[in-house]
N, C-alpha and C positions, 0 to 999 in steps of 0.2 A: 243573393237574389235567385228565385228560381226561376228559369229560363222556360219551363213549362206553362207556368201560370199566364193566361191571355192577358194580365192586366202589365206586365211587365215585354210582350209582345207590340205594344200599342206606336206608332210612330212621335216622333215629338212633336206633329201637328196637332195630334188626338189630344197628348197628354196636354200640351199648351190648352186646348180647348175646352178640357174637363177643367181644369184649373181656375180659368178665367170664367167658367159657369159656378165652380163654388163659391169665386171672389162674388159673384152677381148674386148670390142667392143668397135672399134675406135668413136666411133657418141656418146659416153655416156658424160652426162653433169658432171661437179664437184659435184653437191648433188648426182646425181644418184653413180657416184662414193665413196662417202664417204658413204655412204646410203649402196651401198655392202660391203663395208670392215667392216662397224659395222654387219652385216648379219653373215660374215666367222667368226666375232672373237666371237659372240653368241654360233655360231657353234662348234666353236674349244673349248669354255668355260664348253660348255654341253658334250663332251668329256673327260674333263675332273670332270663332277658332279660339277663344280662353277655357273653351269645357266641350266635352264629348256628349254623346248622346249616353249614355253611360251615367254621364253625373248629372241628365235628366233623370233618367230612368230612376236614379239612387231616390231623388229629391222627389219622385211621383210615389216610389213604392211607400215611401213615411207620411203621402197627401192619401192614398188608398186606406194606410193602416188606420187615420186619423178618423175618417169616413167610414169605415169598417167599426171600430171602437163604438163611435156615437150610437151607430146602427143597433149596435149590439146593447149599449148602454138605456135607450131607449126602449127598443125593441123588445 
């Protein structure tokens, strides 16, 4: 993971929050979909001390890449 890139700077409030806007948004594909719920349940792990922010981060950078794809597939 590159520690430069802003999207990997984000706190696990943001990344929760991108997440749960893709789970909401009718136009989301099936990876970008399952790509957020691995994101919440990182979230909800590190909540309760079973996962780091770290293995958010891991689980946002693969809901970015998923997001980035479509864009580009699209686009």
């Amino acid at each position: 993971m590159d520690s430069s890139d802003p999207e990997t700077n984000k706190s696990v409030d943001e990344m929760a929050h991108f997440a749960a806007s893709v789970l909401s948004s009718a136009t989301s594909s099936s990876v970008e979909i399952s790509s957020a719920r691995s994101v919440l349940v990182e979230v909800k792990r590190v909540s309760y001390r079973l996962a780091t922010d770290e293995d958010v981060k891991a689980q946002y950078q693969r809901l970015a890449q998923a997001c980035a794809s479509r864009k580009m597939a699209v686009g």
